[in-house]
PANU-718806 format. One record per residue (C-alpha): residue number from 1; x, y, z. Coordinates in nm, 2 decimals, m for minus. Layout:
BEGIN
NUM, X, Y, Z
...
This chain:
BEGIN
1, 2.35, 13.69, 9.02
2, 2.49, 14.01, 9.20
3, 2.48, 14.34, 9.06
4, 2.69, 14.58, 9.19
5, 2.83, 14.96, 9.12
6, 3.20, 15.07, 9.23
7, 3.37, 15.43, 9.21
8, 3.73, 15.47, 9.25
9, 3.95, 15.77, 9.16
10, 4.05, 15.52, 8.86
11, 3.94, 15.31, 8.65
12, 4.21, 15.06, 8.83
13, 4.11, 15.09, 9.16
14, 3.78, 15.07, 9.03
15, 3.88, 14.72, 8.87
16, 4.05, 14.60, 9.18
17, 3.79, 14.64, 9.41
18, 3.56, 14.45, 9.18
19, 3.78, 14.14, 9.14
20, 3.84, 14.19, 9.53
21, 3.52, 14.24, 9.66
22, 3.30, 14.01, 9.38
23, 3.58, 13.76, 9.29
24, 3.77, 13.68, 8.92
25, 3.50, 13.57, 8.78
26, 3.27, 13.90, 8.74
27, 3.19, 14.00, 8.43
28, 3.21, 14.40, 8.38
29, 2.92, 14.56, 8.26
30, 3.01, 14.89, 8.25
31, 3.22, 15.17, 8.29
32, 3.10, 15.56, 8.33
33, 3.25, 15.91, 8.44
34, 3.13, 15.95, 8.82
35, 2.97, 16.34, 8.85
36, 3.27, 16.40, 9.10
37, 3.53, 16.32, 8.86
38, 3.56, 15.93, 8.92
39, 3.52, 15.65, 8.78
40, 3.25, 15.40, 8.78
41, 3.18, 15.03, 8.68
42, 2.88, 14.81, 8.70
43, 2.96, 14.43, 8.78
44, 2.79, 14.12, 8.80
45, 2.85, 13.74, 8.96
46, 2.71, 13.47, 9.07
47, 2.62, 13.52, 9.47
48, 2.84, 13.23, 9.56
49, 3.16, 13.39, 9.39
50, 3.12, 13.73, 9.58
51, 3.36, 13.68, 9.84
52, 3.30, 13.82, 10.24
53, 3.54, 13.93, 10.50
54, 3.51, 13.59, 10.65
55, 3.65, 13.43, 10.36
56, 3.96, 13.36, 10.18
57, 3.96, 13.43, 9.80
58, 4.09, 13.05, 9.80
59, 3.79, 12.91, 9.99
60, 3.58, 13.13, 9.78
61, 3.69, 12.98, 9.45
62, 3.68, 12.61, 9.57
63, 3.29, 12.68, 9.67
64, 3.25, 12.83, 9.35
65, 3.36, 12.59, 9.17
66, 3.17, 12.36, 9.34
67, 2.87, 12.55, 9.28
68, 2.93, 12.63, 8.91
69, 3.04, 12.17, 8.88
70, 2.64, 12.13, 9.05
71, 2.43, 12.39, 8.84
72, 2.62, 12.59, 8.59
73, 2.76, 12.34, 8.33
74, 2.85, 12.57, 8.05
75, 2.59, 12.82, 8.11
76, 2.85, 13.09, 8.16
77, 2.84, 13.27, 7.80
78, 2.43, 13.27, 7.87
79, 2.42, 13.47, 8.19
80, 2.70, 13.69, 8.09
81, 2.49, 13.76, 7.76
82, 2.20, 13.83, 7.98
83, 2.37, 14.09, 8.20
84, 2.58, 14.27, 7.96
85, 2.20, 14.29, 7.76
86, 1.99, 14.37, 8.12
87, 2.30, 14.66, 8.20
88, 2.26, 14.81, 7.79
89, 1.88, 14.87, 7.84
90, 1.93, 15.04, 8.20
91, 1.71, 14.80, 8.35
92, 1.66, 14.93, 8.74
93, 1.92, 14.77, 8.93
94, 1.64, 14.59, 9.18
95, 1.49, 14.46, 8.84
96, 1.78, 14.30, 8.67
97, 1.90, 14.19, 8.98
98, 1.60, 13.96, 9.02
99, 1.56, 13.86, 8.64
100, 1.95, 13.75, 8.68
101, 1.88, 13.53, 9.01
102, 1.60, 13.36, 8.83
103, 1.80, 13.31, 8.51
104, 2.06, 13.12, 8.76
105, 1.79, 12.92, 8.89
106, 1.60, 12.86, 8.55
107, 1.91, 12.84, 8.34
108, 1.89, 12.58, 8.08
109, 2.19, 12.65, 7.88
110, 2.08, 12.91, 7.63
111, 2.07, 13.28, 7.69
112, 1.73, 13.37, 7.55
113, 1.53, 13.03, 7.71
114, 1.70, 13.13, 8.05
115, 1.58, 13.50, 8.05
116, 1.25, 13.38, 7.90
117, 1.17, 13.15, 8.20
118, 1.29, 13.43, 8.43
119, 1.04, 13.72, 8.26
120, 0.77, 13.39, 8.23
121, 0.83, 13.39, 8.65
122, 0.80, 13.73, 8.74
123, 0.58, 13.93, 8.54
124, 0.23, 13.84, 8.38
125, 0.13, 13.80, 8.04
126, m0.25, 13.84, 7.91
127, m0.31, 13.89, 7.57
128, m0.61, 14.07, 7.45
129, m0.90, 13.80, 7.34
130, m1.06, 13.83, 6.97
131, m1.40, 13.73, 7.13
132, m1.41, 14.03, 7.42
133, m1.69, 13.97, 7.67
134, m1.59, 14.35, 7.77
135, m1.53, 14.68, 7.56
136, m1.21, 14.78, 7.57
137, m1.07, 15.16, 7.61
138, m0.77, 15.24, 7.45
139, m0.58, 15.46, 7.72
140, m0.21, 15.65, 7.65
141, m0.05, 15.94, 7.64
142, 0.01, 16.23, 7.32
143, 0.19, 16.00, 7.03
144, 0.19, 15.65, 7.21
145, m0.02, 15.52, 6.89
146, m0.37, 15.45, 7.06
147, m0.52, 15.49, 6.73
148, m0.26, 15.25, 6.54
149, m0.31, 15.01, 6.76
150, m0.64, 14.99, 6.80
151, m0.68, 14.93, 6.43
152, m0.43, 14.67, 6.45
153, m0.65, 14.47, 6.76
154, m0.93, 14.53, 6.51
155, m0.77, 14.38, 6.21
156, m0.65, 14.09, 6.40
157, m1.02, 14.02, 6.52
158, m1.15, 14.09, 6.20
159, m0.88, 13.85, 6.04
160, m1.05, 13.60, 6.29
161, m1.43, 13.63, 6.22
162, m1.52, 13.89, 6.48
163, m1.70, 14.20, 6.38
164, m1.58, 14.50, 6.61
165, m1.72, 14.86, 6.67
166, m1.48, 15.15, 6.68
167, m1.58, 15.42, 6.90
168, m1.42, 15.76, 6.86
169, m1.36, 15.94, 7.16
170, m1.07, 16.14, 7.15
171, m1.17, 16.49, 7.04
172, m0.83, 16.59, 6.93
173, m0.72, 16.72, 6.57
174, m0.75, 16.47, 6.32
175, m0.80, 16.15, 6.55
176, m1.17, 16.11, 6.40
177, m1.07, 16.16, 6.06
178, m0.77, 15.84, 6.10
179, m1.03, 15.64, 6.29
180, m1.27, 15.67, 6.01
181, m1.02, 15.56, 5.79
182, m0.88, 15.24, 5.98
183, m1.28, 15.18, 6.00
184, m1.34, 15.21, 5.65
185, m1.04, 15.04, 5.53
186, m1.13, 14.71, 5.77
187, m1.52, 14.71, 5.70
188, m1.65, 14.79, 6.05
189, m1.91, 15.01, 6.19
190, m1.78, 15.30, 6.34
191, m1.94, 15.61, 6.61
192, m1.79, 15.88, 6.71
193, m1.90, 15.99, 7.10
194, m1.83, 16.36, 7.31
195, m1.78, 16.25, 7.69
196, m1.94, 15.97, 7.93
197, m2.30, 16.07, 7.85
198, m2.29, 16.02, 7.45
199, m2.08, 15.68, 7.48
200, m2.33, 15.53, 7.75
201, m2.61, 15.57, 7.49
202, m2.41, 15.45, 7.17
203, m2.34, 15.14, 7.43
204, m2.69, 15.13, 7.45
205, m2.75, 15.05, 7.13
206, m2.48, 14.80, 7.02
207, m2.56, 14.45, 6.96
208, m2.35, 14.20, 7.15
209, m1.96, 14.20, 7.00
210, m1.63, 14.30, 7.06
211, m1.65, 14.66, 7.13
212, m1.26, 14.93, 7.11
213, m1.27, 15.22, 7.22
214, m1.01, 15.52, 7.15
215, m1.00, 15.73, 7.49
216, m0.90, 16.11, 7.45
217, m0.48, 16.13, 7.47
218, m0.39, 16.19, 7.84
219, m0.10, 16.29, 8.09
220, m0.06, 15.96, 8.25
221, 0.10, 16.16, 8.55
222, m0.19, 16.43, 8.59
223, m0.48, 16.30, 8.88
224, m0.75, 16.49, 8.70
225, m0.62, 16.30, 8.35
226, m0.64, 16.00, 8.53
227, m1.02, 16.04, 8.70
228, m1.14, 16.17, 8.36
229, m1.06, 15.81, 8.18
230, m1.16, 15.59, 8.47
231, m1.50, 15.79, 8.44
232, m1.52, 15.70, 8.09
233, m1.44, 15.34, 8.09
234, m1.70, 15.34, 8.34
235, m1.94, 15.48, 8.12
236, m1.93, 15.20, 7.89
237, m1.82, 14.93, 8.13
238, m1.51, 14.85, 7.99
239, m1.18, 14.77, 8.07
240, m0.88, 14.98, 8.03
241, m0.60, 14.90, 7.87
242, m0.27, 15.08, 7.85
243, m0.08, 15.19, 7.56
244, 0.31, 15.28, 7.64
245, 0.59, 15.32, 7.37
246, 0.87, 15.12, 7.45
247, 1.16, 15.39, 7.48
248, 1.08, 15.57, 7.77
249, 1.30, 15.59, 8.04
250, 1.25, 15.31, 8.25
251, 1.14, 15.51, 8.57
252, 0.88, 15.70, 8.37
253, 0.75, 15.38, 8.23
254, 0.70, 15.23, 8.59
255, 0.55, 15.56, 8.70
256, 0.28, 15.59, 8.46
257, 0.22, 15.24, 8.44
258, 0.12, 15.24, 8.82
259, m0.05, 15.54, 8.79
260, m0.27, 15.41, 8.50
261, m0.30, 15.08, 8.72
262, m0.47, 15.29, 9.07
263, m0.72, 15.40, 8.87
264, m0.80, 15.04, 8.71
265, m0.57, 14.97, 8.41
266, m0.45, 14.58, 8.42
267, m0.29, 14.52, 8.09
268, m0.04, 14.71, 7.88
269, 0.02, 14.73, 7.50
270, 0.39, 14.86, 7.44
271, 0.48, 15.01, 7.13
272, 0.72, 15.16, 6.89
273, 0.98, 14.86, 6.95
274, 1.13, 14.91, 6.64
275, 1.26, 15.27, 6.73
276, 1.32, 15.24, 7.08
277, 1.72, 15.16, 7.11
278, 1.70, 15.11, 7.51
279, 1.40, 14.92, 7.64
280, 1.43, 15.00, 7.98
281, 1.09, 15.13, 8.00
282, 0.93, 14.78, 7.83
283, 1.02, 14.62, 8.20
284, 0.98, 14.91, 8.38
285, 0.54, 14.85, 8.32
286, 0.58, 14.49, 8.44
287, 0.73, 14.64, 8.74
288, 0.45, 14.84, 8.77
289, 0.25, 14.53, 8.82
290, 0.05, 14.55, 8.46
291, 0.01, 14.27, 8.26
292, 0.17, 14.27, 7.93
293, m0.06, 14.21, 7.66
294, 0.11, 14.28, 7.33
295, 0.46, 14.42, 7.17
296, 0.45, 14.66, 6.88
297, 0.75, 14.68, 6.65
298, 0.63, 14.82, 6.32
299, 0.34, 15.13, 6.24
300, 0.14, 14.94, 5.96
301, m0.17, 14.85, 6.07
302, m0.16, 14.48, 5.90
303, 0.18, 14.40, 6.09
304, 0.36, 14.43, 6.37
305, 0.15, 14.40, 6.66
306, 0.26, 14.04, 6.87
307, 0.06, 13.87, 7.20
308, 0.32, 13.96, 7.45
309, 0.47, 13.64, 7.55
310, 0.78, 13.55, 7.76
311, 0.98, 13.46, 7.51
312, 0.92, 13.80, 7.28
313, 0.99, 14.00, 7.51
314, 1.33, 13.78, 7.62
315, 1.44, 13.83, 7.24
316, 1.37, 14.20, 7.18
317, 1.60, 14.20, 7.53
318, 1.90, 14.00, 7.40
319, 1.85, 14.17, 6.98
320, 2.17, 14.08, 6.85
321, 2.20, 14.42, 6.69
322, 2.16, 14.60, 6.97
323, 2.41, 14.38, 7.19
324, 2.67, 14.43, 6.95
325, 2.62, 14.77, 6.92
326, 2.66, 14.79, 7.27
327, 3.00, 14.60, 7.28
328, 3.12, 14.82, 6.99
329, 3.04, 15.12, 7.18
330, 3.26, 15.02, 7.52
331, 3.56, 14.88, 7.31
């Protein structure tokens, strides 16, 4: 699949060129005021239905045809589902691009299987074990719900026979107070630590078990921010994983999510699902090279926290509610 933008003086020439330059088959994805006053509109279609200066639009159609008789079937309605859903999230162009060309390759008929095996292909999944061999640190920025979601990786290892310690570091207003709280409410032992010194000697002390820790809220985008965590994971030798809401824009999400990963983060939490309209920014971190781990759509503690998998993160994509919306709001 091709994705490409076209500006015109109107909204007809606009049209033209697309059916000129990509064929009559591409599916219009959408249409935007240009900043100069013109008009622009997002296509997509299949690579063997763009046509070239070489070609005639008749020799084009035969080959597609041919193509679409070989490996398309009836997948049409699937791959224009996925690209009108890709386009609605303002997934980077370079992005959708390549989860369209491996939906093509993948398809199997059925919209949310074929952009599963495409997000299955390109980005890695790694959910976060009940039995750690590591602590883990909790690391995200002011309001991405490190402490909510710690409690709910505690409740689900809880729920499966482990006993986990809750360590406290974030020193800011209140964060103690609802740590203590999820701690209390679950049954597990819980310290509260000031900086890299005073959580290497509660690590000392621990018995063997899973071990969370809840790092001080950061700016994801500020160096000294960044060398400040990395020294306290390192403290306690564990791993860090990120915790990124779902609705930022996508070029934020990729930027913070690589910044988190050059100073050691591999895996990535995303919440907030549930209020995030766009989720740009939810494949903006695989972008980024982190590993998604789990997908957060609700703020009790009990629920809403999901292993990331392929296929979740295909259907939060392709949400029937938000599709339609979409469609209601071009018409």
């Amino acid at each position: 699949m091709r994705l490409r933008t076209f500006t015109a003086r109107t909204l007809s020439d606009a049209m033209a060129a697309v059916r000129r330059d990509m064929g009559p088959d591409a599916v219009i994805i959408a249409t935007s005021n240009a900043p100069d006053g013109q008009v622009e509109v997002r296509a997509a279609a299949e690579r063997a239905s763009v046509t070239s200066t070489n070609e005639s639009a008749e020799a084009a159609m035969q080959r597609r045809d041919t193509e679409r008789a070989k490996a398309r079937g009836d997948n049409a309605d699937g791959v224009t589902r996925i690209a009108r859903a890709l386009a609605w999230h303002a997934i980077p162009e370079a992005a959708a691009e390549a989860l369209m060309d491996a939906a093509m390759t993948l398809q199997d008929g059925e919209a949310t299987a074929s952009l599963a095996r495409a997000v299955d292909a390109r980005y890695a999944v790694h959910p976060v074990e009940n039995d750690l061999q590591r602590p883990v640190l909790f690391a995200g920025g002011p309001g991405a719900g490190k402490s909510s979601t710690l409690a709910k990786v505690c409740a689900r290892m809880v729920a499966a026979g482990e006993s986990p310690v809750i360590i406290g570091a974030d020193e800011g207003a209140g964060a103690g107070e609802q740590l203590a709280a999820y701690a209390a409410a679950l049954k597990v032992r819980f310290e509260t630590v000031r900086g890299g010194r005073e959580l290497a000697l509660v690590m000392d002390e621990l018995d063997r078990g899973p071990v969370l820790i809840d790092a001080p809220a950061i700016n994801p985008y500020d160096l000294d921010d960044l060398h400040g965590l990395a020294d306290l994971a390192a403290a306690a030798d564990a791993e860090m994983i990120a915790v990124i809401e779902a609705g930022l824009a996508p070029g934020d999400a990729e930027d913070a999510a690589a910044l988190l990963a050059s100073v050691g983060v591999g895996r990535a939490i995303i919440t907030k699902l549930d209020i995030a309209r766009r989720l740009g920014g939810l494949i903006g971190v695989g972008e980024a090279g982190l590993a998604y781990a789990h997908i957060s759509a609700s703020p009790y503690i009990g629920t809403g926290l999901a292993p990331a998998t392929a296929l979740r993160i295909a259907r939060a994509l392709l949400d029937d509610f938000a599709i339609d919306w979409y469609e209601d709001e071009r018409s």
